[in-house]
C-alpha positions as semicolon CSV with decimal commas, in nm:
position;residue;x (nm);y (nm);z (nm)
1;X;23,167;16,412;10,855
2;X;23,231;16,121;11,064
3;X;23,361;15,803;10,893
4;X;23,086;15,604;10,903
5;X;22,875;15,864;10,813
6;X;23,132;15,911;10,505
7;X;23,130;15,518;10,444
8;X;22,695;15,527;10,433
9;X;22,730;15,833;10,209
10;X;22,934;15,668;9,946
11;X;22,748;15,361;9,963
12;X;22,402;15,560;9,895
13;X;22,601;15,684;9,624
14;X;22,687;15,398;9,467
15;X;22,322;15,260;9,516
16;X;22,203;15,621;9,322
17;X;22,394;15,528;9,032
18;X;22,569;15,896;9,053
19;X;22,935;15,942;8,974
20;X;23,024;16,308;9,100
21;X;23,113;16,136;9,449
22;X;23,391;16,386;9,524
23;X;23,152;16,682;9,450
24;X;22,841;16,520;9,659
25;X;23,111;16,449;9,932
26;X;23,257;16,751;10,005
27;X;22,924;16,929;9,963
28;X;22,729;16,725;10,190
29;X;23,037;16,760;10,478
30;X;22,984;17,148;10,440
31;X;22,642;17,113;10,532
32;X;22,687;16,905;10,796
33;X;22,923;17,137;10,944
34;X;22,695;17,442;10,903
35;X;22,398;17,234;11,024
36;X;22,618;17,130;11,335
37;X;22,740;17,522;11,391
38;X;22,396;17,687;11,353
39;X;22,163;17,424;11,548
40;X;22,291;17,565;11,897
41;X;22,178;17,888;11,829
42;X;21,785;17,855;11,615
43;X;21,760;17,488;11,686
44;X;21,715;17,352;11,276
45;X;21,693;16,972;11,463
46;X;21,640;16,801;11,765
47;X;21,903;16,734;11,936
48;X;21,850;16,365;11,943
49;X;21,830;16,361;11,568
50;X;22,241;16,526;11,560
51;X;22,396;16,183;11,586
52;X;22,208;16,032;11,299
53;X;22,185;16,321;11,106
54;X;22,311;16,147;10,806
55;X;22,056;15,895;10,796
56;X;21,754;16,071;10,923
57;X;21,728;16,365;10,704
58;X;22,029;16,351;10,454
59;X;22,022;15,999;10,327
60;X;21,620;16,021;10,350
61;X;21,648;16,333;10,153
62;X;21,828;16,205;9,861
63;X;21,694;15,920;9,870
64;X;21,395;16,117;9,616
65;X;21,514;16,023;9,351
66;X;21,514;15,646;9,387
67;X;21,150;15,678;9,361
68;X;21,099;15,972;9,179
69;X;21,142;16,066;8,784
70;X;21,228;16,423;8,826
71;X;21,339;16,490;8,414
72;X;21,625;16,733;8,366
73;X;21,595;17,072;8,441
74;X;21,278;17,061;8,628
75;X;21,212;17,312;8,884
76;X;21,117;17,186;9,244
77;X;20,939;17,349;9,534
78;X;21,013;17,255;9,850
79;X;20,753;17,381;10,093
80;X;20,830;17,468;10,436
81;X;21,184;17,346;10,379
82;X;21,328;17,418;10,696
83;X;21,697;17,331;10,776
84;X;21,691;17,254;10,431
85;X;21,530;16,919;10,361
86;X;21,461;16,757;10,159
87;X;21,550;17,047;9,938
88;X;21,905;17,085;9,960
89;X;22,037;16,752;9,993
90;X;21,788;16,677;9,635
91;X;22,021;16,989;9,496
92;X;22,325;16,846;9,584
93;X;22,286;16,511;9,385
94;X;22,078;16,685;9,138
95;X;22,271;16,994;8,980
96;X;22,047;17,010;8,721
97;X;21,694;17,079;8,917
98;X;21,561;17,394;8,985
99;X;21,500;17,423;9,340
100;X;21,296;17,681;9,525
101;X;21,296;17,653;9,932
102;X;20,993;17,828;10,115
103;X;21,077;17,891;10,468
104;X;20,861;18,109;10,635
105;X;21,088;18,194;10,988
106;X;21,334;18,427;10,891
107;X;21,658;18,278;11,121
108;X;21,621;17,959;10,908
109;X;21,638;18,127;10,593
110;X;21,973;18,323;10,661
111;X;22,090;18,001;10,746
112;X;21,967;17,841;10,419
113;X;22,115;18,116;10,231
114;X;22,442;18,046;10,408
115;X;22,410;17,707;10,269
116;X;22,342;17,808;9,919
117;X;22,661;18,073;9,931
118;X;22,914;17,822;10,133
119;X;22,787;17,501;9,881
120;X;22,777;17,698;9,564
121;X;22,446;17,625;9,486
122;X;22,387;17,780;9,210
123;X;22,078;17,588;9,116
124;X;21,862;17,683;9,452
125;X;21,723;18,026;9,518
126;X;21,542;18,155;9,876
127;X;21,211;18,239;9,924
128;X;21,117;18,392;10,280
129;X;20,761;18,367;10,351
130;X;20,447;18,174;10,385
131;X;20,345;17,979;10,081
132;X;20,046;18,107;10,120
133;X;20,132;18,454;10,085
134;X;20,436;18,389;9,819
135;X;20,289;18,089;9,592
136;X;20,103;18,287;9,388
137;X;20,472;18,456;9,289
138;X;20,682;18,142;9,242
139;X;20,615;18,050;8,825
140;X;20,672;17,722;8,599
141;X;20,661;17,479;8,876
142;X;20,704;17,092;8,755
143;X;20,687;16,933;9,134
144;X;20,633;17,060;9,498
145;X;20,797;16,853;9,733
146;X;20,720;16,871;10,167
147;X;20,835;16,661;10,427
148;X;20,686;16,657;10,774
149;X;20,511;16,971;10,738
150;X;20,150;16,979;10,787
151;X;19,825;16,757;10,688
152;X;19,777;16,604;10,309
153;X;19,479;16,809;10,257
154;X;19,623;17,155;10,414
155;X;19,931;17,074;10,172
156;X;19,706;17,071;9,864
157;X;19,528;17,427;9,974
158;X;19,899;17,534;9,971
159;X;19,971;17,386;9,654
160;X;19,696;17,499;9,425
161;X;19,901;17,833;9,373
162;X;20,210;17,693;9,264
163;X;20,000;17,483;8,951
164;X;19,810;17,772;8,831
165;X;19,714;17,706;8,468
166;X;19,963;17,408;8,447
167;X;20,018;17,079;8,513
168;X;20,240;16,899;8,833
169;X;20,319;16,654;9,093
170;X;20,262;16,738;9,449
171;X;20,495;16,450;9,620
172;X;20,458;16,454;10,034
173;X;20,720;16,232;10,269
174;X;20,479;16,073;10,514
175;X;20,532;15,805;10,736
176;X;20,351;15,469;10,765
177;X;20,062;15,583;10,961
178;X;19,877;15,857;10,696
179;X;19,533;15,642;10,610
180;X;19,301;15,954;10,824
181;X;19,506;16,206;10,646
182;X;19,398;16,054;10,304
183;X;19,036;16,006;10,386
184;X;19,043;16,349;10,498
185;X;19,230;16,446;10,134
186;X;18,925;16,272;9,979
187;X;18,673;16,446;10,160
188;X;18,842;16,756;10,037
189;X;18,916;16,668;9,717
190;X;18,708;16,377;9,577
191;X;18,843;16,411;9,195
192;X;19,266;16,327;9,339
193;X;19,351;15,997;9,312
194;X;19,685;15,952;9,491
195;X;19,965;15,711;9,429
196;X;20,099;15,539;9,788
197;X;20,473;15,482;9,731
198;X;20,639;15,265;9,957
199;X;20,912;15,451;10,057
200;X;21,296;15,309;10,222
201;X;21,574;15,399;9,963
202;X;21,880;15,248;10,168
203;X;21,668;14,974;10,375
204;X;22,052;14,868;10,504
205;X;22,095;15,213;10,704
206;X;21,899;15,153;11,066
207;X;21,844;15,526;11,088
208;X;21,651;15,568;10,747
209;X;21,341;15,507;10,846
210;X;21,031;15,284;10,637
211;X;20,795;15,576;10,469
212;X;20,545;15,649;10,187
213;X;20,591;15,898;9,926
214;X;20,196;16,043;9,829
215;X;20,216;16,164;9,450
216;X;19,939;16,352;9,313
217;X;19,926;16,461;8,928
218;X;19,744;16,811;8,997
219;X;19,635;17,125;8,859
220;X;19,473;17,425;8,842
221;X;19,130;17,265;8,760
222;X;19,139;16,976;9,123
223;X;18,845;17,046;9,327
């Protein structure tokens, strides 16, 4: 970890409230360095994104739970995780979440179980596959999580699974621009009623950039 990266790190910290720096420091450094070794050879970023890796996806990440209430012990899907975000960055400030990471290319998902084996995380488990296919299998979800994966409305059609005859929050990491994809959602689903949350944790950081967070209380019943 380079030391500015290291000096916006603990300074997100401190902004979090959290107090296991050491821990979220030497975790998020092992990451960085397995992100850095495997991205040559499967390509988990773009390589303009490797110098402001920290504030781009690890910082942006985290930042979750700024704006989110996610009570002790719940357990979090992150669909098409991915290099691992936002998913394991949220499990390395948040010990106490369940986290489940779908990743449906198989390279990434040896990689993410590196991860979870090199960081210890005890409190993330693998699924390989297409949500589609394996949401059906994936039980007592409290929140499903996605970040730059696909459309609001193709994100609910994933979803549905995961809430079978329960209650949850599908949260999606969107950028400024998403007003077709929620007249779309509301074409699709005319009963959801989203929340828009404004969305820039660490405003101070010039890589994070301004977003929305779009929460929707959901369940097996939405049409």
């Amino acid at each position: 970890m380079q030391p500015n990266d290291k000096r916006d790190l603990e300074s997100a910290i401190s902004i979090m409230g959290l107090t296991d720096s050491s821990r979220i420091l030497e975790r998020t450094d092992r990451f960085i360095r397995l992100l850095q070794e495997w991205n040559g050879r499967i390509n988990l970023i773009s390589r303009q994104d490797v110098s402001r890796l920290m504030g781009r996806h690890i910082l942006e990440s985290m930042g979750l739970i700024t704006a989110v209430d996610f009570p002790t012990g719940s357990h979090v899907v992150d669909i098409g995780t991915g290099a691992g975000f936002p998913g394991v960055p949220l499990a390395i400030v948040r010990p106490d979440l369940q986290i489940t990471l779908i990743e449906s290319k198989r390279k990434k998902s040896l990689f993410l179980q590196k991860v979870v084996q090199e960081l210890g995380l005890d409190n993330v488990q693998i699924v390989l596959g297409r949500v589609e296919d394996v949401g059906s299998d994936i039980d007592q979800v409290d929140f499903v999580i996605s970040r730059a994966v696909t459309h609001l409305a193709t994100l609910c059609d994933w979803s549905l699974p995961l809430f079978e005859n329960r209650s949850g929050i599908l949260i999606a990491m969107k950028g400024m621009d998403v007003q077709k994809e929620l007249t779309d959602l509301k074409e699709q689903y005319p009963s959801l009623v989203p929340d828009i949350i404004p969305f820039h944790p660490f405003p101070d950081q010039p890589d994070i950039r301004a977003g929305q967070l779009i929460q929707i209380q959901c369940n097996a019943d939405w049409t």
